[in-house]
mmCIF file of the N, C-alpha and C atoms, coordinates in Angstrom:
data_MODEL
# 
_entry.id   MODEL 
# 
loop_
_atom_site.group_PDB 
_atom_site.id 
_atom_site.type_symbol 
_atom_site.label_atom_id 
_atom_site.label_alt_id 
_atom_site.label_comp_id 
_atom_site.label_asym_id 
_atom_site.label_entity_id 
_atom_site.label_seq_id 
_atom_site.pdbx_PDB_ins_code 
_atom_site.Cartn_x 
_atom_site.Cartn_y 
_atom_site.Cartn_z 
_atom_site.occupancy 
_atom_site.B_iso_or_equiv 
_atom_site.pdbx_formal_charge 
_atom_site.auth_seq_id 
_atom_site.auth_comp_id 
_atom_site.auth_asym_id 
_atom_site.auth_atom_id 
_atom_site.pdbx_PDB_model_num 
ATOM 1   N N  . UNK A 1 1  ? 7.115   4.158   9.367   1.00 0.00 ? 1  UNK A N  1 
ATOM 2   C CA . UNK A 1 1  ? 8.452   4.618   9.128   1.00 0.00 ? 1  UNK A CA 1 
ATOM 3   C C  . UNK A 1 1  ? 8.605   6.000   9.761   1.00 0.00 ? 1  UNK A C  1 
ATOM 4   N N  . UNK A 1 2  ? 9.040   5.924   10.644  1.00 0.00 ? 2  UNK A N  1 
ATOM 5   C CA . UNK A 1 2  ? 9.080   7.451   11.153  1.00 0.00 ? 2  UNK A CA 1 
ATOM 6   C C  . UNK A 1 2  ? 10.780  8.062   11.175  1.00 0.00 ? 2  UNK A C  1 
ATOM 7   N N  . UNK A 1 3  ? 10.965  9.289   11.069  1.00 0.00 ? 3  UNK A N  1 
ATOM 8   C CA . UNK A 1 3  ? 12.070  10.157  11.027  1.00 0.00 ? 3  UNK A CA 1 
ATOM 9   C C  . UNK A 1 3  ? 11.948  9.898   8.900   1.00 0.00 ? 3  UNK A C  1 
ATOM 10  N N  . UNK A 1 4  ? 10.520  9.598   8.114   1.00 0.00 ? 4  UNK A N  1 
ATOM 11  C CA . UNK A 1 4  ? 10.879  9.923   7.169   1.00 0.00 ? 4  UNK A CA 1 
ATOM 12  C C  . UNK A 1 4  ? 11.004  11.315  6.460   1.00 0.00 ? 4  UNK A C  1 
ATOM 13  N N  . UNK A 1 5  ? 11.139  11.727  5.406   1.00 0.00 ? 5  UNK A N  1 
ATOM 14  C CA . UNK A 1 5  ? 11.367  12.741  4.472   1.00 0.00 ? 5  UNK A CA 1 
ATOM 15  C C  . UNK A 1 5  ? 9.995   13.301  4.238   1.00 0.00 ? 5  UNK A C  1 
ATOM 16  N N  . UNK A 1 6  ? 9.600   14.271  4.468   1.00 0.00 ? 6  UNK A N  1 
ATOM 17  C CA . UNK A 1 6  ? 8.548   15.411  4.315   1.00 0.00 ? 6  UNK A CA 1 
ATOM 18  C C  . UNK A 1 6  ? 8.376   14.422  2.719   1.00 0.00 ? 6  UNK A C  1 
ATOM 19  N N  . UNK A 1 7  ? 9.019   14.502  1.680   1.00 0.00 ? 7  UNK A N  1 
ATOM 20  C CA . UNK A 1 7  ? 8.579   14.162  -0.061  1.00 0.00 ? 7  UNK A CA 1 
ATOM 21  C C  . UNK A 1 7  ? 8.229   12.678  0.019   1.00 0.00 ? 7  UNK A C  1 
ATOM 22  N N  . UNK A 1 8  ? 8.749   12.486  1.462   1.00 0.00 ? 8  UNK A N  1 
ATOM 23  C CA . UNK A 1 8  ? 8.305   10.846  1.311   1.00 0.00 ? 8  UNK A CA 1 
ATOM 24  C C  . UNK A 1 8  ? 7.013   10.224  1.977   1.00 0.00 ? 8  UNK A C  1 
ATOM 25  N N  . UNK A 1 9  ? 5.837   11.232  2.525   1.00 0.00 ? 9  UNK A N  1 
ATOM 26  C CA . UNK A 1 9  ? 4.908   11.793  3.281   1.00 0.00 ? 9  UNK A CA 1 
ATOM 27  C C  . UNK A 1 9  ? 3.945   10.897  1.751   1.00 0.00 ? 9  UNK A C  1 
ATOM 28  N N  . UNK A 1 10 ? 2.977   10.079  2.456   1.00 0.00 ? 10 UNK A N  1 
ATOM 29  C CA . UNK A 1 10 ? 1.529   10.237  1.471   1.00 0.00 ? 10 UNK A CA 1 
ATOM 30  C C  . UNK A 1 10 ? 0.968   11.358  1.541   1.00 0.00 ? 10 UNK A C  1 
ATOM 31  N N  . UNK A 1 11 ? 0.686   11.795  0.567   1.00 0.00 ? 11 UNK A N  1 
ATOM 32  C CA . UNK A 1 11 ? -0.366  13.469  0.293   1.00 0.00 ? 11 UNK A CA 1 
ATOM 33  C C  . UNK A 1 11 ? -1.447  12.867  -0.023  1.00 0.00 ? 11 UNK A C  1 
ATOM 34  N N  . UNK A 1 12 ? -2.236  13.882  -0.073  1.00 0.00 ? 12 UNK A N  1 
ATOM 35  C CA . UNK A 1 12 ? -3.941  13.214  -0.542  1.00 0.00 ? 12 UNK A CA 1 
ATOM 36  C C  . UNK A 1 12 ? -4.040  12.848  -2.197  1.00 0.00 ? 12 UNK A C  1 
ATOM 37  N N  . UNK A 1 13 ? -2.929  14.087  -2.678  1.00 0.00 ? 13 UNK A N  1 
ATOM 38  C CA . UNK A 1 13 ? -3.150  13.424  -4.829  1.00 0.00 ? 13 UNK A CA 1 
ATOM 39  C C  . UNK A 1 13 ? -2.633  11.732  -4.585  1.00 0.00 ? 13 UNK A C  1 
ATOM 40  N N  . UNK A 1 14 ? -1.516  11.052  -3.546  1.00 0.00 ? 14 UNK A N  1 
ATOM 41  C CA . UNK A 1 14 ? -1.098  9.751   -3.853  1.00 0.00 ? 14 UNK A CA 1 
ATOM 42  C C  . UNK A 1 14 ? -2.462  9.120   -3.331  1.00 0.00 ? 14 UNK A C  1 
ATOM 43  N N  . UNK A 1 15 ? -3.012  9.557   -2.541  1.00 0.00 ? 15 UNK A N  1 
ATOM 44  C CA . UNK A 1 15 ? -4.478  9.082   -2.046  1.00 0.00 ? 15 UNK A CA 1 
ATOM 45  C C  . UNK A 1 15 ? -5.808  8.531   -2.848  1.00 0.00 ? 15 UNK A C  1 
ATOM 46  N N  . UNK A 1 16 ? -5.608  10.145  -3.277  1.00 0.00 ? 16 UNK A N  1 
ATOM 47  C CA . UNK A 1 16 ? -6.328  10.089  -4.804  1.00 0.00 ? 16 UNK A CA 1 
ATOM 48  C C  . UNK A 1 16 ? -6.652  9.371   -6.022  1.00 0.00 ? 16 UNK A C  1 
ATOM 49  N N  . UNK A 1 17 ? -5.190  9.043   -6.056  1.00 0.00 ? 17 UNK A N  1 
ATOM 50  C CA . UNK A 1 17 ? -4.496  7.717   -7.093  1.00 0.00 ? 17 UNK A CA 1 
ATOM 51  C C  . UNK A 1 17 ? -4.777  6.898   -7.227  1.00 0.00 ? 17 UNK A C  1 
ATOM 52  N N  . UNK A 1 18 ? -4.701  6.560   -5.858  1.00 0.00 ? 18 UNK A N  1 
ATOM 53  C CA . UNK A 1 18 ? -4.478  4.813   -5.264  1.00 0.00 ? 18 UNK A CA 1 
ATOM 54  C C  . UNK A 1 18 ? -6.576  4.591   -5.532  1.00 0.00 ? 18 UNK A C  1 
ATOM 55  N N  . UNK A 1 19 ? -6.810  5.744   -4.680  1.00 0.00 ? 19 UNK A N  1 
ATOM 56  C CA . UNK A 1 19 ? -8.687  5.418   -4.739  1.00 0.00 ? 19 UNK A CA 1 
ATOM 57  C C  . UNK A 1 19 ? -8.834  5.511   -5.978  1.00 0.00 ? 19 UNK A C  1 
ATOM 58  N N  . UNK A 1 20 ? -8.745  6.424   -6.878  1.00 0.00 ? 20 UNK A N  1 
ATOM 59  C CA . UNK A 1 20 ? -8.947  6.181   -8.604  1.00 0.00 ? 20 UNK A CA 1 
ATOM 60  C C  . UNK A 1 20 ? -8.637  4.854   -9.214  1.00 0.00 ? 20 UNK A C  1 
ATOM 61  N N  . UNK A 1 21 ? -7.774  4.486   -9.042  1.00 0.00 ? 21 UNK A N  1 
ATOM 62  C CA . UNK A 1 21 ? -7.251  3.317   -9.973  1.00 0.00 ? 21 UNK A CA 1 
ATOM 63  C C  . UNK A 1 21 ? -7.851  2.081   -8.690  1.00 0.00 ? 21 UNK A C  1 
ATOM 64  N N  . UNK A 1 22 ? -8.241  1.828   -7.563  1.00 0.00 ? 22 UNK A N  1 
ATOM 65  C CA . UNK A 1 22 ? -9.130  0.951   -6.676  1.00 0.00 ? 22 UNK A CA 1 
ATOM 66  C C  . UNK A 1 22 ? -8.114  -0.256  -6.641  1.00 0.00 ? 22 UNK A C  1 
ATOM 67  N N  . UNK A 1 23 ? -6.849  0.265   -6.101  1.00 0.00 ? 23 UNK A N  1 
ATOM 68  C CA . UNK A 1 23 ? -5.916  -0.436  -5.568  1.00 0.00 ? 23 UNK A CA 1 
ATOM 69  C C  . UNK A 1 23 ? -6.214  -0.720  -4.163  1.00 0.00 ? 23 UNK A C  1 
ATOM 70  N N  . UNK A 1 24 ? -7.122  0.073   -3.859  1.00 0.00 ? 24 UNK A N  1 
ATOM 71  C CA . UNK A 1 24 ? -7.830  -0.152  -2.178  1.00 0.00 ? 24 UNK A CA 1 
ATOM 72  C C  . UNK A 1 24 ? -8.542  -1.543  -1.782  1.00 0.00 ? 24 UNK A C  1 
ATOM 73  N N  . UNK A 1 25 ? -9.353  -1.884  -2.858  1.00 0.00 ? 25 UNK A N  1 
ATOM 74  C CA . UNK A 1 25 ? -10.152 -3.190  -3.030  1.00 0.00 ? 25 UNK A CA 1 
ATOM 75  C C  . UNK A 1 25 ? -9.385  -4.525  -3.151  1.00 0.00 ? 25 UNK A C  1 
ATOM 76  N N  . UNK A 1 26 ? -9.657  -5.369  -2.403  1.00 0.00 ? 26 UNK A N  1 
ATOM 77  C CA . UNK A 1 26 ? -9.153  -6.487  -2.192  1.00 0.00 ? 26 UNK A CA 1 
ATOM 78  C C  . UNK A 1 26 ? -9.971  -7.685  -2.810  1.00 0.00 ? 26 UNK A C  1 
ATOM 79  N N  . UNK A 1 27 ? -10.078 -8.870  -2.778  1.00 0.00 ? 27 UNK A N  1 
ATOM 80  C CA . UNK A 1 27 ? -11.165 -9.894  -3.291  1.00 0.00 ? 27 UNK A CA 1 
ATOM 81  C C  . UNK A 1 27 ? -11.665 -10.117 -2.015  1.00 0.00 ? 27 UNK A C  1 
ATOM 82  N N  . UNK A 1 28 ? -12.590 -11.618 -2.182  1.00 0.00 ? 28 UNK A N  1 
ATOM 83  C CA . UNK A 1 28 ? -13.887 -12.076 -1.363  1.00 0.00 ? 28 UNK A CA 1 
ATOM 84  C C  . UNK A 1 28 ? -13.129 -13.236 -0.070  1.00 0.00 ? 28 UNK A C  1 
ATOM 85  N N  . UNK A 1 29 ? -12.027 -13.564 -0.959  1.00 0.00 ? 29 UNK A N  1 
ATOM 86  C CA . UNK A 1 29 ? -10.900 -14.717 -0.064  1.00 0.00 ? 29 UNK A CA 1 
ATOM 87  C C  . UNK A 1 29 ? -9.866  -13.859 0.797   1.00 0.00 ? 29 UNK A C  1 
ATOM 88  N N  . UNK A 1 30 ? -9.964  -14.189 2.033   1.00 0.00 ? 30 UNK A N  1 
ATOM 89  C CA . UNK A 1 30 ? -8.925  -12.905 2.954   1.00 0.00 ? 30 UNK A CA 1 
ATOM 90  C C  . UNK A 1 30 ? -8.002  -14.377 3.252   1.00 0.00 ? 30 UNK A C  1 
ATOM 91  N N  . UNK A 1 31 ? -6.289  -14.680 2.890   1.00 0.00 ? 31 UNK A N  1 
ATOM 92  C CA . UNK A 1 31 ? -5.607  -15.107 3.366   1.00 0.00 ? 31 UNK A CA 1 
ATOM 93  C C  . UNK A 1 31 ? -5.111  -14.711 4.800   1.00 0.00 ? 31 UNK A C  1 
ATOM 94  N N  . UNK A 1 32 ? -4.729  -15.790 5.587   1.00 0.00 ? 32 UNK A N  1 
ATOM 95  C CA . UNK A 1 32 ? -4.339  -14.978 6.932   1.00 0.00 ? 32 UNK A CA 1 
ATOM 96  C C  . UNK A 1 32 ? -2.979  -13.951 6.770   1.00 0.00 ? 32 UNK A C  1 
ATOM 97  N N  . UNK A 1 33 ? -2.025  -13.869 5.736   1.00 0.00 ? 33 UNK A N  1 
ATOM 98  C CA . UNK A 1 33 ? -0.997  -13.766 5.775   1.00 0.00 ? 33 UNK A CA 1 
ATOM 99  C C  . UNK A 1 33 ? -1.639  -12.428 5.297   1.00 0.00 ? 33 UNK A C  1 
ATOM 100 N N  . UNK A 1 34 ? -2.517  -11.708 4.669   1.00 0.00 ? 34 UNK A N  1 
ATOM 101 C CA . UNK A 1 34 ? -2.915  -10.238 4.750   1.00 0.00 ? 34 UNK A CA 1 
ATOM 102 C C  . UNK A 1 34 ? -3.710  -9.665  5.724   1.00 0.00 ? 34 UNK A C  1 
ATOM 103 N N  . UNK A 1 35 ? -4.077  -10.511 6.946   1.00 0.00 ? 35 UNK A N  1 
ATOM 104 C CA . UNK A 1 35 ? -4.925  -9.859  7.557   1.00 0.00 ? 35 UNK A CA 1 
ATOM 105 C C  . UNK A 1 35 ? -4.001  -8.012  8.263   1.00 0.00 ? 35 UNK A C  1 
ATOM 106 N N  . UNK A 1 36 ? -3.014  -8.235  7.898   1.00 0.00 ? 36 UNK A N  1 
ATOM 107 C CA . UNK A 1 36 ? -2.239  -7.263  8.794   1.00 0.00 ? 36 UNK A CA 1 
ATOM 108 C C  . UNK A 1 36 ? -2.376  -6.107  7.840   1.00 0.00 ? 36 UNK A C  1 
ATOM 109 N N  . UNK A 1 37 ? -3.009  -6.531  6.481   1.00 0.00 ? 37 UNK A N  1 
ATOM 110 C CA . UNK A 1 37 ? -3.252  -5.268  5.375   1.00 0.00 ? 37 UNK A CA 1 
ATOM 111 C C  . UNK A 1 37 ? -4.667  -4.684  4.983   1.00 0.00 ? 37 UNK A C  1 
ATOM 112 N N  . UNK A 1 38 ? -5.077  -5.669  6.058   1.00 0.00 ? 38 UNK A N  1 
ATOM 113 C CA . UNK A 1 38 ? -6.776  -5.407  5.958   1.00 0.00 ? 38 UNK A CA 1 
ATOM 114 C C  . UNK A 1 38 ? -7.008  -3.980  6.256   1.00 0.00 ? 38 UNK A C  1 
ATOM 115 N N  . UNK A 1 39 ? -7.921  -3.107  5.913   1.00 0.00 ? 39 UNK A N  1 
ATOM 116 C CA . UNK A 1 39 ? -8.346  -2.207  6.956   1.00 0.00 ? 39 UNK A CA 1 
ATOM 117 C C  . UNK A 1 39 ? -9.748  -1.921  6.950   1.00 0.00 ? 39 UNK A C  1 
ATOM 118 N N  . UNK A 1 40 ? -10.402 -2.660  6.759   1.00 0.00 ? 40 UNK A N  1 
ATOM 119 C CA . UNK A 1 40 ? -12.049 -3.223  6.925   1.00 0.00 ? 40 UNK A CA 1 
ATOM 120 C C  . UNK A 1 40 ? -12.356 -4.305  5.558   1.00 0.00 ? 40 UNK A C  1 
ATOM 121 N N  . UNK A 1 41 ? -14.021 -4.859  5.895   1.00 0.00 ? 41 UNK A N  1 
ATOM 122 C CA . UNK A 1 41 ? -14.465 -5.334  4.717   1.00 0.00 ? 41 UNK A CA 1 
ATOM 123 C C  . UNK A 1 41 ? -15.609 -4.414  4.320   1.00 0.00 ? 41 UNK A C  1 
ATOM 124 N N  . UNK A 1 42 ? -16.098 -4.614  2.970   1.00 0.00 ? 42 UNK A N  1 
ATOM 125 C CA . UNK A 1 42 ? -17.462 -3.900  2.811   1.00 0.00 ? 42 UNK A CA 1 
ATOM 126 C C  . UNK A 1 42 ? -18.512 -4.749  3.333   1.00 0.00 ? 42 UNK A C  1 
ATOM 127 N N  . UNK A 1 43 ? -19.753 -4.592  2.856   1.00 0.00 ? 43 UNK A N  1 
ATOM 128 C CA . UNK A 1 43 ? -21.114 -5.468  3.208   1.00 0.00 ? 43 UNK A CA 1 
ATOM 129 C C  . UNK A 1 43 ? -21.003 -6.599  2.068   1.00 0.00 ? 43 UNK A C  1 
ATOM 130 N N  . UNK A 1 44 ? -20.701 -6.097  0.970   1.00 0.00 ? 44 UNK A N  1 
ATOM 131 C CA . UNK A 1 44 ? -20.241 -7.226  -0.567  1.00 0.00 ? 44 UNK A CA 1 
ATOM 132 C C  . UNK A 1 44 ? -19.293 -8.385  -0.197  1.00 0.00 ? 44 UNK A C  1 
ATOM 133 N N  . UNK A 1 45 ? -18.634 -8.027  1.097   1.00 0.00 ? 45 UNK A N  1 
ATOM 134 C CA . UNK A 1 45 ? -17.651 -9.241  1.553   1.00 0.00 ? 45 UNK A CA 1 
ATOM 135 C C  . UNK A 1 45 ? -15.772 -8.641  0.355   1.00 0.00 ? 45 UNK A C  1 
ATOM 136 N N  . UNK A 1 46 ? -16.348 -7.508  -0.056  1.00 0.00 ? 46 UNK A N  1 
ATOM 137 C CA . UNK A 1 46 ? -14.643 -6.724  -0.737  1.00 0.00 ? 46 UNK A CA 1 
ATOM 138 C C  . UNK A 1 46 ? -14.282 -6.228  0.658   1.00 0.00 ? 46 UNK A C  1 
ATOM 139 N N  . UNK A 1 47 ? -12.775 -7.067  0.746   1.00 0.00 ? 47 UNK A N  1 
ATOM 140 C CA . UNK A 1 47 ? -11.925 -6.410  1.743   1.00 0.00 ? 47 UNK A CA 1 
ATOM 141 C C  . UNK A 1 47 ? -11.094 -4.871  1.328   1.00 0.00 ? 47 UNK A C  1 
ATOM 142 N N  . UNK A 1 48 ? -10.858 -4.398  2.615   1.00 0.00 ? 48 UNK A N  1 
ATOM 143 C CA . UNK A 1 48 ? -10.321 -3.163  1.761   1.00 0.00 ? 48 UNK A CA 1 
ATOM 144 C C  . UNK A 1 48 ? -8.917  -3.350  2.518   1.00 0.00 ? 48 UNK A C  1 
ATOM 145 N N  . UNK A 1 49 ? -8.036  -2.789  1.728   1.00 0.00 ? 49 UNK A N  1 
ATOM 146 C CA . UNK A 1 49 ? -6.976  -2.566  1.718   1.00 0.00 ? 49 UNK A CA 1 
ATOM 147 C C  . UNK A 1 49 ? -6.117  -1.430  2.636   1.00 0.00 ? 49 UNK A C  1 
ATOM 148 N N  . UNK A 1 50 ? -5.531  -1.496  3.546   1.00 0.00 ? 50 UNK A N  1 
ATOM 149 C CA . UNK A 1 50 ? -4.787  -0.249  4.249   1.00 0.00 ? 50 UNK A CA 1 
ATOM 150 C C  . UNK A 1 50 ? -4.017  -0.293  3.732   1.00 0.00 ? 50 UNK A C  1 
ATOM 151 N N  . UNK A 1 51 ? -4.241  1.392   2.852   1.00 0.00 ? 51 UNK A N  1 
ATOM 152 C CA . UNK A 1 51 ? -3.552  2.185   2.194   1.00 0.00 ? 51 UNK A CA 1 
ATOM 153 C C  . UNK A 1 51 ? -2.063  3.148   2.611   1.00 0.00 ? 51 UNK A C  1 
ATOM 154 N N  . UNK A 1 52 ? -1.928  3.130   3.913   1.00 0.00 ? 52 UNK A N  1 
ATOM 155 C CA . UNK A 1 52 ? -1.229  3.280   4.553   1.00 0.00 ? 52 UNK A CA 1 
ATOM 156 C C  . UNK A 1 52 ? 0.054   2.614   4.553   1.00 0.00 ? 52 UNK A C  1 
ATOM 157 N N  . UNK A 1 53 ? -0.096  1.425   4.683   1.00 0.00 ? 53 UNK A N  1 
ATOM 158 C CA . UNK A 1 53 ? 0.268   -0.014  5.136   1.00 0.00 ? 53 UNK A CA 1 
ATOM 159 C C  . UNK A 1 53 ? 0.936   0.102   3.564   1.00 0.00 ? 53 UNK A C  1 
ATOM 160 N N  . UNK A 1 54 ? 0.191   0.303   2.525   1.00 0.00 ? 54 UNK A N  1 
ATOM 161 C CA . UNK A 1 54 ? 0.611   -0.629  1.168   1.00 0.00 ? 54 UNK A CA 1 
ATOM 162 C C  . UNK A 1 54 ? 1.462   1.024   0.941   1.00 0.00 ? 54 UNK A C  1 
ATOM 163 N N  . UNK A 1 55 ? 1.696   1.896   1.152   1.00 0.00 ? 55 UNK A N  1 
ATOM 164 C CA . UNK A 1 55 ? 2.220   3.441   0.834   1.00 0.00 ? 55 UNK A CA 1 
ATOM 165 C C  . UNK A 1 55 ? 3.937   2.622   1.302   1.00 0.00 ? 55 UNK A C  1 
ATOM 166 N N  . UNK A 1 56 ? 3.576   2.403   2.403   1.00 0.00 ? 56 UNK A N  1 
ATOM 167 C CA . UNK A 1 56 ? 4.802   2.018   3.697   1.00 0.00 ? 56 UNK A CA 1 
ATOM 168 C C  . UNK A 1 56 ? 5.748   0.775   2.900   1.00 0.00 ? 56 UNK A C  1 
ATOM 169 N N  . UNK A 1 57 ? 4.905   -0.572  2.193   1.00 0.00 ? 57 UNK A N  1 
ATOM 170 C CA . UNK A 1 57 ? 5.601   -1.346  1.567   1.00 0.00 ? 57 UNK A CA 1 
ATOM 171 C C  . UNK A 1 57 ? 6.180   -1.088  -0.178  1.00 0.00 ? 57 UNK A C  1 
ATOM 172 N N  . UNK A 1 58 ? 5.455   -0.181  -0.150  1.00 0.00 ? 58 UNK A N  1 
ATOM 173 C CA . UNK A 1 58 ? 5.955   0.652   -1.395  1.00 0.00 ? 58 UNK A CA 1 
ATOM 174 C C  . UNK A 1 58 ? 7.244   1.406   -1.841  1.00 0.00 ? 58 UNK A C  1 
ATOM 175 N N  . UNK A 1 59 ? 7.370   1.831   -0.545  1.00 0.00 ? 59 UNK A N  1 
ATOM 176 C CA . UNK A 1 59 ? 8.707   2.959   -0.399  1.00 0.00 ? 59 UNK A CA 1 
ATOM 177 C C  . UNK A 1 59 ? 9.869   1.759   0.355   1.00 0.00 ? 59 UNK A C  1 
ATOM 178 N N  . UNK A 1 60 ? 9.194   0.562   1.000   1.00 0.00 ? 60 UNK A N  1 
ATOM 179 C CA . UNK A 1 60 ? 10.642  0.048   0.935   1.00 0.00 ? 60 UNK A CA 1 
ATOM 180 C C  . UNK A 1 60 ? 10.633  -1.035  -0.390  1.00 0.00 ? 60 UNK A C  1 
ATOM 181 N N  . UNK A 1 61 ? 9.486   -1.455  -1.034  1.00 0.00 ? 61 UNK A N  1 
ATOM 182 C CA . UNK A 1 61 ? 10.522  -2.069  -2.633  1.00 0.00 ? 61 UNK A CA 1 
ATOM 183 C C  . UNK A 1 61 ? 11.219  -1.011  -3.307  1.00 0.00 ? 61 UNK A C  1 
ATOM 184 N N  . UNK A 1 62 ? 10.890  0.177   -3.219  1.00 0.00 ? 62 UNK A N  1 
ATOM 185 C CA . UNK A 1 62 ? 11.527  0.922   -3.977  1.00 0.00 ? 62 UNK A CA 1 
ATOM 186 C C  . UNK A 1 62 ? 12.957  1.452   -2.981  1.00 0.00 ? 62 UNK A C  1 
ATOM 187 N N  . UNK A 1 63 ? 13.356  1.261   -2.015  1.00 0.00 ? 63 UNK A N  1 
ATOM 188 C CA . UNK A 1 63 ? 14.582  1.816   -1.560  1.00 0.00 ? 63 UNK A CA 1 
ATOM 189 C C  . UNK A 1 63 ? 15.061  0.068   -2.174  1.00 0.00 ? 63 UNK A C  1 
ATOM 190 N N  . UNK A 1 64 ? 14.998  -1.149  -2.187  1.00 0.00 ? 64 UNK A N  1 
ATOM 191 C CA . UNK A 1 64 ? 15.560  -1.785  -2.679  1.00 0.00 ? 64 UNK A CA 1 
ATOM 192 C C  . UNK A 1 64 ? 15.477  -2.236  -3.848  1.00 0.00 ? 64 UNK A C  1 
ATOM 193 N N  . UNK A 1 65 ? 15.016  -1.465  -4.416  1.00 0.00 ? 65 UNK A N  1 
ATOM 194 C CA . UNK A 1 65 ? 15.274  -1.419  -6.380  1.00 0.00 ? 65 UNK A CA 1 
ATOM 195 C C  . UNK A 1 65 ? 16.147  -0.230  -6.704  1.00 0.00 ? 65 UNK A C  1 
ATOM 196 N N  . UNK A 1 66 ? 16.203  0.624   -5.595  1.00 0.00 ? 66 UNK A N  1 
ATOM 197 C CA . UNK A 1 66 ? 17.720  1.761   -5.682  1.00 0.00 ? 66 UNK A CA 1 
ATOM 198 C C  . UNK A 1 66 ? 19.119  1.275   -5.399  1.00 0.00 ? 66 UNK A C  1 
ATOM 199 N N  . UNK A 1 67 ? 18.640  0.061   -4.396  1.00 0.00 ? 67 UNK A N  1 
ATOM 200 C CA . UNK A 1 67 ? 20.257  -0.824  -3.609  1.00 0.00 ? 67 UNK A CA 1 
ATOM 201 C C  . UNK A 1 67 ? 20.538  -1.714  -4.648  1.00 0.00 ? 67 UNK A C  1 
ATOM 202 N N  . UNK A 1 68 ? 20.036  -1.995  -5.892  1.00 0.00 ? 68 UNK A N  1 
ATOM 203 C CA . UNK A 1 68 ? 20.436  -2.459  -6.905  1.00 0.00 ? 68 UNK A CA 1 
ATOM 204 C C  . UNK A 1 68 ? 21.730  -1.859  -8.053  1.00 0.00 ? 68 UNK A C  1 
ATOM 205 N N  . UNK A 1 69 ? 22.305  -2.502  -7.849  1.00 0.00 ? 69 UNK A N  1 
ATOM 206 C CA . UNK A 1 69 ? 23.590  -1.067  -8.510  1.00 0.00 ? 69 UNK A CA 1 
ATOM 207 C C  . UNK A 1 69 ? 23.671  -1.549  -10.198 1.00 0.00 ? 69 UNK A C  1 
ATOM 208 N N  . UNK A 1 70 ? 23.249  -2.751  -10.508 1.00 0.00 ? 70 UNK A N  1 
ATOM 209 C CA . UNK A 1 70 ? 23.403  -3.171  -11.816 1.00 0.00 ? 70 UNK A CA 1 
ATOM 210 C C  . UNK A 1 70 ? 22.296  -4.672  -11.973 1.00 0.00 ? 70 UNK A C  1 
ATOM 211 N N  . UNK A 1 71 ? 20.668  -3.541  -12.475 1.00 0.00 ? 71 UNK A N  1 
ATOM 212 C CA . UNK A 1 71 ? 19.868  -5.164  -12.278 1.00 0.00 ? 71 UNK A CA 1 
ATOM 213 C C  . UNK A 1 71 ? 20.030  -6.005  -13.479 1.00 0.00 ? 71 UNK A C  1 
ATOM 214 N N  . UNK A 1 72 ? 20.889  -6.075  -14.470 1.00 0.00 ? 72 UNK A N  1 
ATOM 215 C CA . UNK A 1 72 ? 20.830  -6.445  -15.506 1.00 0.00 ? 72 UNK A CA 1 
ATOM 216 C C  . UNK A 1 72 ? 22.113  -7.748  -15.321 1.00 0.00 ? 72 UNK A C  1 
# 
């Protein structure tokens, strides 16, 4: 996403986060439809997750849970 917002920038504490809570780790089964979220495997055969990638799909569910004007 480029031309975004400086506040809308991953910092290292969202970094932090994401590695604390091991939202990075993937399972042992890689569907093809994530290979584009891969961003290595370990030696255990745990795929890891680009964190990048999942920052990027993050900020657009959330611009369309804002384009929601009445979710109820």
């Amino acid at each position: 996403m480029s031309g975004v917002l400086n506040v809308l920038q991953m910092k290292e504490e969202d970094v932090l986060k994401f590695l604390a809570a091991e939202t990075h780790l993937g399972g042992t089964n890689l569907d093809f439809q994530m290979e584009q979220h891969i961003y290595k495997s370990k030696s255990d055969g745990i795929y890891i997750i680009n964190l990048k990638r999942t920052w990027e799909r993050l900020q657009l569910a959330a611009c369309a849970i804002v384009a929601i004007e009445k979710p109820y």
